[in-house]
ROKOLVO-811053 format. One record per residue: chain; residue number from 1; residue in one letter; y, z, x of N, C-alpha, C in turn. Coordinates in steps of 0.05 Angstrom, whole numbers. Example, Ala and Ser with C-alpha at 12.3 -4.5 7.8 and 13.67 -1.06 7.14 Angstrom:
<torvos>
[torvo 'A', 1, 'a', [-114, 156, 264], [-90, 156, 246], [-66, 156, 264]],
[torvo 'A', 2, 's', [-45, 142, 257], [-21, 143, 273], [1, 157, 258]],
</torvos>
This chain:
<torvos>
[torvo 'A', 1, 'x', [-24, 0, 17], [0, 0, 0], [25, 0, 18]],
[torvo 'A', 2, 'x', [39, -20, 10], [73, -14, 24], [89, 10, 29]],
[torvo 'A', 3, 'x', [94, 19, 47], [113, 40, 51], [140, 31, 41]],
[torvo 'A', 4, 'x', [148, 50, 29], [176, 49, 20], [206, 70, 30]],
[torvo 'A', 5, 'x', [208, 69, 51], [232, 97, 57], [262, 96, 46]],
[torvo 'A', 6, 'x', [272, 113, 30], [297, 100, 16], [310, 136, 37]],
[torvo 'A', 7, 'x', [339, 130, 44], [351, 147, 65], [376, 142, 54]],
[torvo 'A', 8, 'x', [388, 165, 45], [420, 157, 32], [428, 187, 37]],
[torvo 'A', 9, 'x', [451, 189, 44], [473, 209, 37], [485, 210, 6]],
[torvo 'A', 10, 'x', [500, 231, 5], [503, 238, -33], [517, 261, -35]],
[torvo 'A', 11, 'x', [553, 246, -38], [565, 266, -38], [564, 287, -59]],
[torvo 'A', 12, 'x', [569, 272, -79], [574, 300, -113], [538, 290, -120]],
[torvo 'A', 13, 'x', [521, 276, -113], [503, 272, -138], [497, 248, -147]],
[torvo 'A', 14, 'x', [514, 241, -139], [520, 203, -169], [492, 186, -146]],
[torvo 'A', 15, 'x', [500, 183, -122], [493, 158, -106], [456, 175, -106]],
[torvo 'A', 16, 'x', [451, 198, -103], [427, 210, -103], [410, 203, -130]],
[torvo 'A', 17, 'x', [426, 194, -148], [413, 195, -175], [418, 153, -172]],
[torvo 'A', 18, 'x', [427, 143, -155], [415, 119, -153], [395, 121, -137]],
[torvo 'A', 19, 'x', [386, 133, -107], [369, 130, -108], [336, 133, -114]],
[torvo 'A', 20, 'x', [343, 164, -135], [316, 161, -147], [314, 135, -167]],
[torvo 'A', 21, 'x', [337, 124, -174], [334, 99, -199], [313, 80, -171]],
[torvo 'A', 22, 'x', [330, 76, -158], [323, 58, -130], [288, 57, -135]],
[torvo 'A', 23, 'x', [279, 93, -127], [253, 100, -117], [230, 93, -150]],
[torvo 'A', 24, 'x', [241, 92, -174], [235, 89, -199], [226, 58, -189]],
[torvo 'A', 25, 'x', [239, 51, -185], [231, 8, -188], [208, 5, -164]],
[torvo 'A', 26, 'x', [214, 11, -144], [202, 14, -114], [176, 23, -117]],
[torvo 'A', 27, 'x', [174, 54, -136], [146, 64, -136], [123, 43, -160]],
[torvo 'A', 28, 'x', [138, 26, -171], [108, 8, -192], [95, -8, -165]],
[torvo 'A', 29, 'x', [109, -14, -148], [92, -34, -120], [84, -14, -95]],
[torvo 'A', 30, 'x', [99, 12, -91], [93, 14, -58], [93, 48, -66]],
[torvo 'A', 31, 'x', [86, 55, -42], [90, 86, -38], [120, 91, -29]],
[torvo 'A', 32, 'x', [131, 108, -36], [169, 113, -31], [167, 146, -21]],
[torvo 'A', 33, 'x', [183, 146, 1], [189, 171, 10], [222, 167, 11]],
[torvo 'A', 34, 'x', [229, 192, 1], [255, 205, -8], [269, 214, 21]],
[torvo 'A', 35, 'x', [290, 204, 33], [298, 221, 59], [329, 221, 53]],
[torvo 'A', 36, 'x', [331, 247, 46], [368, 255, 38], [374, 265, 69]],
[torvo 'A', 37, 'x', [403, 254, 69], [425, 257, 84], [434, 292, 84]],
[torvo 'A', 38, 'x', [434, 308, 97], [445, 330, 90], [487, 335, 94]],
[torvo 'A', 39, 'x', [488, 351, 86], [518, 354, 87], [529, 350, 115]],
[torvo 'A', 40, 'x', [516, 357, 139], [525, 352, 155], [512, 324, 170]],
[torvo 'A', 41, 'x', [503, 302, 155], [492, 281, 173], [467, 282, 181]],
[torvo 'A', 42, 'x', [442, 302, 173], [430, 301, 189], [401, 303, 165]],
[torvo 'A', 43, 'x', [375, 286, 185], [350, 287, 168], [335, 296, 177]],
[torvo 'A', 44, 'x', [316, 314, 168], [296, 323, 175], [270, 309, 201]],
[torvo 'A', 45, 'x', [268, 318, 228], [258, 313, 245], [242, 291, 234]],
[torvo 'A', 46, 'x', [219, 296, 213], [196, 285, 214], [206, 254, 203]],
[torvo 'A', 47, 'x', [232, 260, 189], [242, 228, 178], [243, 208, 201]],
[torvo 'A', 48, 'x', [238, 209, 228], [243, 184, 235], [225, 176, 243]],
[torvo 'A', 49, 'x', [193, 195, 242], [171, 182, 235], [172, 168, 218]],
[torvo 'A', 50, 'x', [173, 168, 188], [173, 161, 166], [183, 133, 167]],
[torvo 'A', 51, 'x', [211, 136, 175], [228, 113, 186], [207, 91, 197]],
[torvo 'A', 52, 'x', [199, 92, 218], [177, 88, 237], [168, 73, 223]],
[torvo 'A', 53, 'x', [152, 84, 205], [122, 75, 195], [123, 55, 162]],
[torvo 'A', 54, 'x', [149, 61, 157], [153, 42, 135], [157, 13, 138]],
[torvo 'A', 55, 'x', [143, 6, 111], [148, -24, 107], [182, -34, 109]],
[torvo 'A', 56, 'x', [195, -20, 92], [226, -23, 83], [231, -1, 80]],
[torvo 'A', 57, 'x', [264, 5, 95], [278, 17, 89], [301, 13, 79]],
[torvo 'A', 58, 'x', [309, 26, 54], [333, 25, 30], [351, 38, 48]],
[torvo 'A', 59, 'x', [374, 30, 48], [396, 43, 51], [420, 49, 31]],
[torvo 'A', 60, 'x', [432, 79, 31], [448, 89, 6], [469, 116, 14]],
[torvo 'A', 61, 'x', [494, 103, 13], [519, 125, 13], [539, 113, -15]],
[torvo 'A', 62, 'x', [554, 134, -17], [572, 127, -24], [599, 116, -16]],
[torvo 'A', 63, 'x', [614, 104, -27], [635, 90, -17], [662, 112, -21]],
[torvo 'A', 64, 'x', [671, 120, 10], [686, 128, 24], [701, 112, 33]],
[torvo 'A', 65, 'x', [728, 108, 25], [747, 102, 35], [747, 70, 55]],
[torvo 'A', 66, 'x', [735, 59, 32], [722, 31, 37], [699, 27, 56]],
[torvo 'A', 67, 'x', [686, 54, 56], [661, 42, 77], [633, 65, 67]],
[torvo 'A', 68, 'x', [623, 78, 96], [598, 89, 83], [602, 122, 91]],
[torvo 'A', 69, 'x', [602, 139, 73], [612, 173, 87], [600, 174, 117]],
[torvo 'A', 70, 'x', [616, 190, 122], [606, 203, 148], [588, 214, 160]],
[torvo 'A', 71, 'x', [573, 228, 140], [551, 231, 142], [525, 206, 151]],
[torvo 'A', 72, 'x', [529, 190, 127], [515, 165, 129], [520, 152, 161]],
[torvo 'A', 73, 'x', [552, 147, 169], [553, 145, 195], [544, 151, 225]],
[torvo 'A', 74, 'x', [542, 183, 210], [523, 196, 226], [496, 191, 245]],
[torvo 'A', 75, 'x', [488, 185, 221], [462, 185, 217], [446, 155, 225]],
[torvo 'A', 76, 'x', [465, 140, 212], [474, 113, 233], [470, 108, 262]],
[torvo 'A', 77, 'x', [488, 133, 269], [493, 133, 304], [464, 140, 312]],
[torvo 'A', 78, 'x', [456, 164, 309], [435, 177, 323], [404, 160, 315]],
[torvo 'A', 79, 'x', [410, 133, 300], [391, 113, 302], [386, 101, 323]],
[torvo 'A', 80, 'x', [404, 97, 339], [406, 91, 375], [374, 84, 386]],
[torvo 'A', 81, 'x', [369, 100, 382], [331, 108, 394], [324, 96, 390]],
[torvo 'A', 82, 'x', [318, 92, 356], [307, 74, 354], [309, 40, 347]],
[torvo 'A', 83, 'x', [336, 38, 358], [351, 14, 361], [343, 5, 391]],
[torvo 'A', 84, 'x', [342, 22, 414], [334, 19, 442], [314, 2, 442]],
[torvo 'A', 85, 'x', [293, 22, 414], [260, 10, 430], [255, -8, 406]],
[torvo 'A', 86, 'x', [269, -22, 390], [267, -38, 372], [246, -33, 352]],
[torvo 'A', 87, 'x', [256, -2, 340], [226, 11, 321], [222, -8, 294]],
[torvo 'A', 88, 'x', [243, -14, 287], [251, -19, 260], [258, -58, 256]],
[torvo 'A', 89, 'x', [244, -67, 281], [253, -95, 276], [224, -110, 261]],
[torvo 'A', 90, 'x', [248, -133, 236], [226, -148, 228], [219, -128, 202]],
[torvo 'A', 91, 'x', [225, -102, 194], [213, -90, 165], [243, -97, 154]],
[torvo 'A', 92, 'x', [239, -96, 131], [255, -105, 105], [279, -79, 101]],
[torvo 'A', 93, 'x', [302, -92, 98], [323, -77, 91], [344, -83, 68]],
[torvo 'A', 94, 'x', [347, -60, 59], [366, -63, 26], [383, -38, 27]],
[torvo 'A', 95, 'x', [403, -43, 15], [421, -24, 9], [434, -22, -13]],
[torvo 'A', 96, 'x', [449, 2, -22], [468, 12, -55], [482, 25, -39]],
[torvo 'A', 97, 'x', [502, 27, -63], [530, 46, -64], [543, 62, -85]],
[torvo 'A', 98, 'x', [558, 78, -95], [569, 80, -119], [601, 84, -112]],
[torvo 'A', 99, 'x', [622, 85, -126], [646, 91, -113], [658, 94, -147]],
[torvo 'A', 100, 'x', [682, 104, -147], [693, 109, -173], [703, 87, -187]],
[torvo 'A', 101, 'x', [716, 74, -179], [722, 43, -183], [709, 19, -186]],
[torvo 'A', 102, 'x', [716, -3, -202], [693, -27, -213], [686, -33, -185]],
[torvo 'A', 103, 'x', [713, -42, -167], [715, -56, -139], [711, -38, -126]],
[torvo 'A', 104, 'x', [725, -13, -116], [730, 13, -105], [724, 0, -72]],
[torvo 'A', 105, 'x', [724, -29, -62], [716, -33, -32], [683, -31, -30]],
[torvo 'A', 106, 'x', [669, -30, -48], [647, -29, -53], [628, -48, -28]],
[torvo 'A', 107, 'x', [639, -74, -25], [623, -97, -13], [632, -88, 16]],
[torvo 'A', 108, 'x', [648, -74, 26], [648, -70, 48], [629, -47, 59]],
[torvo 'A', 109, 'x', [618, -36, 39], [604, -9, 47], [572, -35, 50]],
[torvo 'A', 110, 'x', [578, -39, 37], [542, -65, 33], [541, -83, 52]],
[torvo 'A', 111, 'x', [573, -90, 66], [562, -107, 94], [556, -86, 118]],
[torvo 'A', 112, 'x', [578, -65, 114], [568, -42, 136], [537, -39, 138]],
[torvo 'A', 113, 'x', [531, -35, 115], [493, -27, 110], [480, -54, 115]],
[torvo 'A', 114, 'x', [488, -77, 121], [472, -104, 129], [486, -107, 146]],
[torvo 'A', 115, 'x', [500, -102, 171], [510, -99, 198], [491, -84, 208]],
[torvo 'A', 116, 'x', [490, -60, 202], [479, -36, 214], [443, -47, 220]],
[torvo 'A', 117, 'x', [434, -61, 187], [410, -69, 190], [399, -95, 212]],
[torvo 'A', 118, 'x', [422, -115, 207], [420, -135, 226], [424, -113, 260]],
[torvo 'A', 119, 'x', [436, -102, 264], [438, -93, 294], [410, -82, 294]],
[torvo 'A', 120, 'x', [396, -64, 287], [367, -61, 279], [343, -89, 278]],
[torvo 'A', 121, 'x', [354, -119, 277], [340, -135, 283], [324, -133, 248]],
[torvo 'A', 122, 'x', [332, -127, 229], [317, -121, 206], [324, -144, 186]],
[torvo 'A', 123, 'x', [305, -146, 164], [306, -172, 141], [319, -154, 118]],
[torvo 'A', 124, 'x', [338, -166, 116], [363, -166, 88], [353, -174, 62]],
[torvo 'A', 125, 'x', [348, -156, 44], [339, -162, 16], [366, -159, -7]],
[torvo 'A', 126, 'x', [374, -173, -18], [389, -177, -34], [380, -167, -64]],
[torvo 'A', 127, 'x', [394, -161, -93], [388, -155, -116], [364, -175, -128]],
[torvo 'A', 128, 'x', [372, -197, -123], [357, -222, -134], [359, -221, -164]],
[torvo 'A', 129, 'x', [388, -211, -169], [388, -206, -210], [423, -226, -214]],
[torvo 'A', 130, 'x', [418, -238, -234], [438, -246, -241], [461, -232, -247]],
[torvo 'A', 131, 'x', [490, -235, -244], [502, -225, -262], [504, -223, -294]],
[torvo 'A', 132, 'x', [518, -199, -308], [527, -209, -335], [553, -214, -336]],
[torvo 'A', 133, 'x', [552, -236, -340], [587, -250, -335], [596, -260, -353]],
[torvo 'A', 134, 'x', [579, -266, -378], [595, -279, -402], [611, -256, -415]],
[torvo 'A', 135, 'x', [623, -270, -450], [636, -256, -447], [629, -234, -468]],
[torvo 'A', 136, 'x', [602, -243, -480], [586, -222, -497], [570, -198, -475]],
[torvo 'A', 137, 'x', [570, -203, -447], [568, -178, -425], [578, -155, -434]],
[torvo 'A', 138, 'x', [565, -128, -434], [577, -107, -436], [574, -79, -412]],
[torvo 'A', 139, 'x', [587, -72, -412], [586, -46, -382], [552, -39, -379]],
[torvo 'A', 140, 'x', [542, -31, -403], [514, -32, -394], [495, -47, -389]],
[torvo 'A', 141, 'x', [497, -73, -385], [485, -98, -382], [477, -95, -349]],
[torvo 'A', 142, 'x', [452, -111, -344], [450, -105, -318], [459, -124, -298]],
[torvo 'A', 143, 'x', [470, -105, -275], [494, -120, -256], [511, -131, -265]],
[torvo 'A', 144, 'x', [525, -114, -281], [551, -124, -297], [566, -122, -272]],
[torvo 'A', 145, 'x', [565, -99, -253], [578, -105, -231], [582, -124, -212]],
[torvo 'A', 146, 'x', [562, -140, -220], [559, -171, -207], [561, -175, -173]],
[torvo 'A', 147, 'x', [530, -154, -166], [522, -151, -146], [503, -169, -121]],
[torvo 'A', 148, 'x', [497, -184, -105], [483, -191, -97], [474, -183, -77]],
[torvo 'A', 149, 'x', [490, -175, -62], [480, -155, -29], [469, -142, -33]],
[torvo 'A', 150, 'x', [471, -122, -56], [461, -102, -48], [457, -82, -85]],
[torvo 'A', 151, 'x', [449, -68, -88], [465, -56, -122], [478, -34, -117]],
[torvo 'A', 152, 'x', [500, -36, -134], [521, -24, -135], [526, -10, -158]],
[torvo 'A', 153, 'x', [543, 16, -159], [545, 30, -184], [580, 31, -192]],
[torvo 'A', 154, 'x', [589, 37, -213], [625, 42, -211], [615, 63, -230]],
[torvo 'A', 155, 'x', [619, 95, -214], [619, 114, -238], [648, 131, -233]],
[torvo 'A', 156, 'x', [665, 137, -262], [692, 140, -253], [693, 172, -245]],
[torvo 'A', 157, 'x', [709, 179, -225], [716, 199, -208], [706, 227, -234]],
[torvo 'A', 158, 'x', [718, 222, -253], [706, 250, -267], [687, 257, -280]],
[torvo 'A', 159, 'x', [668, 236, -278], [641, 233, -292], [620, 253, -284]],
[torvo 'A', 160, 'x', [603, 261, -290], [593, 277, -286], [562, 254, -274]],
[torvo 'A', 161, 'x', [547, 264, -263], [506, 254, -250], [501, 250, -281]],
[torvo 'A', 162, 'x', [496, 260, -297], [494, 252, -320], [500, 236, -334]],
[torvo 'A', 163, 'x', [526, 230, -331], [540, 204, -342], [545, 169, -334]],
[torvo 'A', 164, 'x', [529, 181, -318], [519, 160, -297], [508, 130, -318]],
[torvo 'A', 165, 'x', [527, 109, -313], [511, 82, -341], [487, 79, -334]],
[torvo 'A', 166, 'x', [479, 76, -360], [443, 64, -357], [446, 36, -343]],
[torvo 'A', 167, 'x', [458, 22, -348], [460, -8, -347], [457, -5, -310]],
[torvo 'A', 168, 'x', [472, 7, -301], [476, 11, -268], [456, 25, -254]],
[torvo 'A', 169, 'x', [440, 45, -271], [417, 56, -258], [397, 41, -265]],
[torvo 'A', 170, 'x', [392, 24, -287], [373, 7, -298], [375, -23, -271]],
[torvo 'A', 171, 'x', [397, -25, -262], [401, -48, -234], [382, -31, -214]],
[torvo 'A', 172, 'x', [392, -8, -198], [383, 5, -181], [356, 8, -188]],
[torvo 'A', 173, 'x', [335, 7, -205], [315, 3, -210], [302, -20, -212]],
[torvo 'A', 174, 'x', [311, -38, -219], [303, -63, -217], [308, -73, -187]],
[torvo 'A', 175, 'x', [323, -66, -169], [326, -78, -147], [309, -64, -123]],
[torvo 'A', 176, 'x', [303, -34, -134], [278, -22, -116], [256, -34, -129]],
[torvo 'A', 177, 'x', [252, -49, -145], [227, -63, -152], [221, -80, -132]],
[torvo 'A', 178, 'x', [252, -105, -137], [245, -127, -123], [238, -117, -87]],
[torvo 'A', 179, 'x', [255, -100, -79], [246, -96, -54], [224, -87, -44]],
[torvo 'A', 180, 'x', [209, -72, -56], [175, -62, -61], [163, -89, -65]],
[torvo 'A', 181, 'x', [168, -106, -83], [145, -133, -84], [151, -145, -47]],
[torvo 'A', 182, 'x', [179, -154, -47], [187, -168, -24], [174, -151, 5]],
[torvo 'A', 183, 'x', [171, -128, 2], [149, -109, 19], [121, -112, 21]],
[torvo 'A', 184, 'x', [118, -122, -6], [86, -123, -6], [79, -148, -1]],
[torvo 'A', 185, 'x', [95, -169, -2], [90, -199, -4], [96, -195, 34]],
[torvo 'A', 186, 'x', [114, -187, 48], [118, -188, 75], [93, -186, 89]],
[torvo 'A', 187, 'x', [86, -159, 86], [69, -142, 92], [44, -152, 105]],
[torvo 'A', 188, 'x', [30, -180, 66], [7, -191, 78], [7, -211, 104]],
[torvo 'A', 189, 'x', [37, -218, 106], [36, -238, 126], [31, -270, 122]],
</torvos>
């Protein structure tokens, strides 16, 4: 079965509750391990085994001030290692975001996370979902946000993890799907 590692930072909640949507789509094809960012940047030792040994790894922060928190940056840096010995080249890579705003600089946090992956030598998985763009589209429609890099959420600043749209967590699930098949289809070679 495909390994699945999904690794995100999460400031209030919102971007953590994409990626269990993420690990929801991901787990019908592959096995998914959960690796949270802690407040200060940092994951638990055994995660870069994990890292290691996966088919794909998801990548997930929130959007900070047009890019990816600090933490996430963090955590970024001290990849080094395994950027040296080229642990991670050739497995599949995807990334989300959420930010308060429809736009909020969103696509710059999603090239950061497909920069980061390309310097890693890693394969870029995209949403593979259409937009809803007409004009019978409604906020809960999936990828109303009209995502392709990557899925993206706009939950507004006072919203509560709960209030989080279906339509936007229902994307983040569908797009850990596609990247679990695109894992499993890699995989056989």
């Amino acid at each position: 079965m495909a390994q699945i590692a999904i690794v995100y930072h999460s400031g209030y909640g919102h971007t953590r509750r994409m990626a269990k949507a993420v690990a929801e789509g991901a787990a019908r094809h592959a096995q998914v391990h959960d690796i949270e960012i802690d407040a200060e940047g940092n994951v638990p030792e055994a995660a870069w085994q994990t890292l290691q040994q996966a088919d794909a790894i998801v990548f997930g922060s929130p959007t900070y001030m047009g890019s990816v928190s600090w933490q996430f940056k963090k955590f970024a840096d001290a990849s080094s290692k395994a950027w040296f010995t080229q642990q991670w080249k050739d497995k599949l890579a995807a990334g989300f975001t959420n930010s308060a705003s429809m736009n909020g600089d969103k696509l710059s946090t999603l090239h950061y996370l497909m920069t980061f992956a390309m310097q890693h030598s890693m394969l870029w998985t995209g949403t593979g979902l259409m937009p809803s763009n007409s004009k019978a589209a409604t906020r809960n429609d999936i990828n109303y946000v009209a995502s392709f890099s990557g899925a993206m959420a706009a939950t507004p600043s006072d919203a509560s993890v709960d209030e989080m749209l279906e339509g936007d967590l229902r994307t983040a699930t569908l797009f850990g799907e596609r990247v679990a098949q695109q894992a499993v289809r890699v995989s056989r070679g």
